[in-house]
N, C-alpha and C positions, 0 to 999 in steps of 0.2 A: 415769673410763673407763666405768663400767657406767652411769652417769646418762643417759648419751649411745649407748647398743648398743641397736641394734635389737631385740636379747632383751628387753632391757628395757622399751624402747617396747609389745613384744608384751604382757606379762607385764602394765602396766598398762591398755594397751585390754581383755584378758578381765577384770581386776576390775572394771573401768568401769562393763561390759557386764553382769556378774554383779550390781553393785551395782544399776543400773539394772532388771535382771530380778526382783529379791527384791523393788524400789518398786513395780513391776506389779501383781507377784502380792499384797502386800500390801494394796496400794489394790482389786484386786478383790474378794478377800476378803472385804475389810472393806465394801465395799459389798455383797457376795451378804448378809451376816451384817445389815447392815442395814435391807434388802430384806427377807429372811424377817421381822424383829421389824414391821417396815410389814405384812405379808403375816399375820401373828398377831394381831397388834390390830385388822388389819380383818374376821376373822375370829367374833371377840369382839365385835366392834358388831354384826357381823349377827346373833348371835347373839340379842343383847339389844335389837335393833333397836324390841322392844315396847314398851318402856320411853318412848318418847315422844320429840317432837324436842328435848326440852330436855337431852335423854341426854347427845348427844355435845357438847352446850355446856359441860353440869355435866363431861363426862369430862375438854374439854379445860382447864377452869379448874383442875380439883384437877391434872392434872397436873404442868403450868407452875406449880401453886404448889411443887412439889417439885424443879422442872427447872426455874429462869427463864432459864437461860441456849440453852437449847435450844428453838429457835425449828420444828423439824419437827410440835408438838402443834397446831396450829392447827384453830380448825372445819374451815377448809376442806381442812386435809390431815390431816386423821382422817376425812373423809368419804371422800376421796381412797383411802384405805388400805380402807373398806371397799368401793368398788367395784371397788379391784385384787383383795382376796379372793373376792368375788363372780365376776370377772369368767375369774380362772383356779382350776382343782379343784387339789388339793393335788401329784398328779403334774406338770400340766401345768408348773404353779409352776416345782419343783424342773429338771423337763427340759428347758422352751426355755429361751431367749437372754434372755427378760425378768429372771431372776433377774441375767443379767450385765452389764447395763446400767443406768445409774445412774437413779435416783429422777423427777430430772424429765422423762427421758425416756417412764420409762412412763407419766408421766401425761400426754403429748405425747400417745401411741397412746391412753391412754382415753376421750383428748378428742375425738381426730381419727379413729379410725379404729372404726366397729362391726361389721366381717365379723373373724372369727377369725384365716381364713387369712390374710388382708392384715394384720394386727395380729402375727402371727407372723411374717409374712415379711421384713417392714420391722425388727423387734428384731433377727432374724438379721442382715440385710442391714447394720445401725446396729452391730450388735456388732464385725461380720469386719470393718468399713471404720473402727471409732473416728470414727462421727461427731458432733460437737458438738450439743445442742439444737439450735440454729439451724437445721443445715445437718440436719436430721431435719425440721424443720419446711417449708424449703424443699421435700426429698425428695417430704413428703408432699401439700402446696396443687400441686406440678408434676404428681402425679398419675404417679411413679415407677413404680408397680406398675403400673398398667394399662400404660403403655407399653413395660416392659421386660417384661412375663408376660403380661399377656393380649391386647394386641393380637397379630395376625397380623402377621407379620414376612416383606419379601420377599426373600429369599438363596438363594442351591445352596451354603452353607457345608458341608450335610451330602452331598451329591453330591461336591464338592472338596476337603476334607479327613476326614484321618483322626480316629477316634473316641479321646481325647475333646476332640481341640481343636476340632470342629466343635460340641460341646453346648455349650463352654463361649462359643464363639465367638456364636453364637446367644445366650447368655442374656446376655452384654455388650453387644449391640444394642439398642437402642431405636427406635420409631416411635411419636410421631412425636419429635426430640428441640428442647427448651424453648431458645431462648436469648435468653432474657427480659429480661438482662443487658446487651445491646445497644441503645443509642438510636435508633429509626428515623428516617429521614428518606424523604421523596417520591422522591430520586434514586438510595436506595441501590442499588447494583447488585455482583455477585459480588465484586470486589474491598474492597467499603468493609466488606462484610460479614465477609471473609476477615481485611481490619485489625485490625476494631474484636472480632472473635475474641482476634484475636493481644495486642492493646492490653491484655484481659483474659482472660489464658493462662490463671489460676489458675481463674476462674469456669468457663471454657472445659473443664479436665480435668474439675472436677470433675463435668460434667452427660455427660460422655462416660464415667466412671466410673473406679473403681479399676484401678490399675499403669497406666494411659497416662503415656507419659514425651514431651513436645513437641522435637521435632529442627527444627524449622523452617515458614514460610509459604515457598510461591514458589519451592520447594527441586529446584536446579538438575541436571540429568541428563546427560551427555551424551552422544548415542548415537550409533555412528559417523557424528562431527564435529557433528551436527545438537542444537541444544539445545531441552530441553523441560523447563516447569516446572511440579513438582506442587503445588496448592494448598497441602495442609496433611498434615507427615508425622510420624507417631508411631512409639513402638516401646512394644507393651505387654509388661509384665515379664509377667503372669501366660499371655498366650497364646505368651510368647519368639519373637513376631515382626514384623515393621514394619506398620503402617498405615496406607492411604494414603487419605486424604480428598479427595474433588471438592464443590466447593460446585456449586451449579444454580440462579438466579433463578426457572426456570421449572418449567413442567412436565416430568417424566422422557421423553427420548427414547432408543430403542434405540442410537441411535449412540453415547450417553452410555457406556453399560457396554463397548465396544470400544475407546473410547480409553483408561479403565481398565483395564483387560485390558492394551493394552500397557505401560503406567504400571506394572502390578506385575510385567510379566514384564522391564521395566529394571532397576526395584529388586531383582530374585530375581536378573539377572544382574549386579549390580554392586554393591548395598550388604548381600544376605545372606549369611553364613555358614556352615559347615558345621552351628553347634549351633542356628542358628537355624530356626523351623518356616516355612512355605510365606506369604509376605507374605499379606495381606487388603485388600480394598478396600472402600471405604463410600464409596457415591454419598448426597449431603444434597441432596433437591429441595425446592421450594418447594410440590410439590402430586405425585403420582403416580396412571395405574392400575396396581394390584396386578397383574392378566393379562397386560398390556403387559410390565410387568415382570418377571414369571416367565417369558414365553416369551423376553426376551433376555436372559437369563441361563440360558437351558437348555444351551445348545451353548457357552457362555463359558467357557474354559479355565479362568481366575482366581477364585478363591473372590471372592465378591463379594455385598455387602450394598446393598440399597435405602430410603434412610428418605427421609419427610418431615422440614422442621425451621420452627418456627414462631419468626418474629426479636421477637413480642411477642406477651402471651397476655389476656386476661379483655380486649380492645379495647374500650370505651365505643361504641355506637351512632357516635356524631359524630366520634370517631377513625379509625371502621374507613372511613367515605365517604371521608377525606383520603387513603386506602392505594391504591399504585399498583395499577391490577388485573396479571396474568401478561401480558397484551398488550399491555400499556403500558409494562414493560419490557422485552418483547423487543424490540417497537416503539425502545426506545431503546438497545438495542445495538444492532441493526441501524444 
């Protein structure tokens, strides 16, 4: 009788949960503790750095002769350790994200990144989102940071929404955004691109960012009797409201951000909620101007964001002649 009572059920999902929480904090832990001993020895070569290059050869053969089993003493990562200590003072160590993230990832950032604040920012950002090396390493060759902080972003998110969903709203946009992921072809046009998104949902969230959850492509409305369908529709947990995506082959026209506009004022009267916050829209063009931009979204009811998105990046000279230009396919939907 009790094997089977939903008390019961309860009662093992929070140890699960508890058990699962205590592997966390353990394996952090034990990585920060690991981290500091990298962070001390690198400290110690700089110290004795006078000593000559045969230093950290001779450091790391006596070591491994005492540790064979432990493969972290290497030339190359005792050198590693003393430009992570060189690299952060003893506070900064301790206070950013770098102490909470695992080993190869900082040496992802030592390799790849030499401005400070971008080296902090991307730890932070790798820390809150548990990203895998790989997908740090993607972050960083897509050129993350400049598109999501330093470029200029065109929206009235903070005009249309309340504070702080409008900061947070802004800093989860990107321009221009990467989807490098997708195969080109000569005839692509909005829908193959919207597909071949879809085909690979998972690549797809992740360049859109954290809490995007995908509800559908082509996702059907109906508005008194009349049907109209939205490209591509999300609900992000962290802004707790829907998102609604228009792809654009071309350049951004003003009538673009109007048919949006009524797009989120369907979804606000039909698929949101009481606890839910004021729908968002993101127009993705193949090229924009920013002024054009800004003045048709001045008077636009709907929170509303403008990016460019590029469907393949680093192009080869001889690849980029084969590329339709913007008037070659309007030319073909018309």
């Amino acid at each position: 009788m009790l094997m089977n009572s939903n008390e019961y059920i309860t009662v093992v999902d929070t140890i699960k949960k508890e058990i699962q929480s205590a592997q966390y904090r353990t394996a952090v832990q034990a990585n920060t503790e690991l981290l500091r001993l990298y962070y001390s020895i690198g400290k110690e070569i700089n110290i004795h750095k006078v000593w000559g290059n045969k230093f950290i050869e001779n450091l790391s053969m006596d070591i491994r002769a005492d540790y064979p089993t432990n493969k972290g003493f290497s030339v190359r990562n005792l050198k590693y350790m003393a430009k992570f200590a060189a690299t952060y003072s003893e506070q900064e160590f301790v206070q950013q994200a770098v102490a909470q993230i695992p080993w190869g990832h900082n040496i992802v950032l030592l390799d790849k990144i030499t401005d400070s604040e971008q080296r902090r920012w991307y730890a932070e950002v790798c820390q809150k989102n548990g990203w895998s090396r790989n997908v740090l390493i993607h972050q960083i060759e897509s050129g993350l940071y400049e598109r999501q902080v330093l470029n200029s972003k065109v929206s009235n998110f903070k005009q249309r929404l309340p504070s702080p969903q409008s900061e947070l709203a802004t800093q989860t946009m990107k321009d221009p955004y990467v989807f490098d992921f997708i195969p080109f072809r000569e005839d692509m046009l909005e829908r193959d691109i919207e597909q071949a998104l879809v085909r690979d949902v998972t690549k797809l969230l992740l360049e859109l960012g954290t809490g995007f959850a995908f509800l559908g492509n082509q996702y059907h409305l109906n508005v008194g009797g009349d049907d109209f369908y939205i490209d591509l529709l999300f609900y992000n947990l962290n802004l707790r409201c829907y998102v609604v995506v228009e792809l654009k082959t071309g350049e951004f026209k003003p009538e673009y951000a109007g048919q949006l506009n009524f797009y989120l004022s369907a979804v606000d009267g039909i698929l949101k909620k009481d606890a839910d916050n004021p729908s968002i829209g993101l127009l993705l063009c193949k090229s924009k101007n920013n002024l054009v931009a800004e003045y048709s979204l001045k008077d636009i009811s709907k929170p509303i964001g403008v990016s460019e998105y590029k469907v393949t990046s680093n192009l080869t000279g001889e690849l980029e002649k084969q590329l339709p230009s913007v008037e070659d396919i309007q030319n073909r939907i018309k």
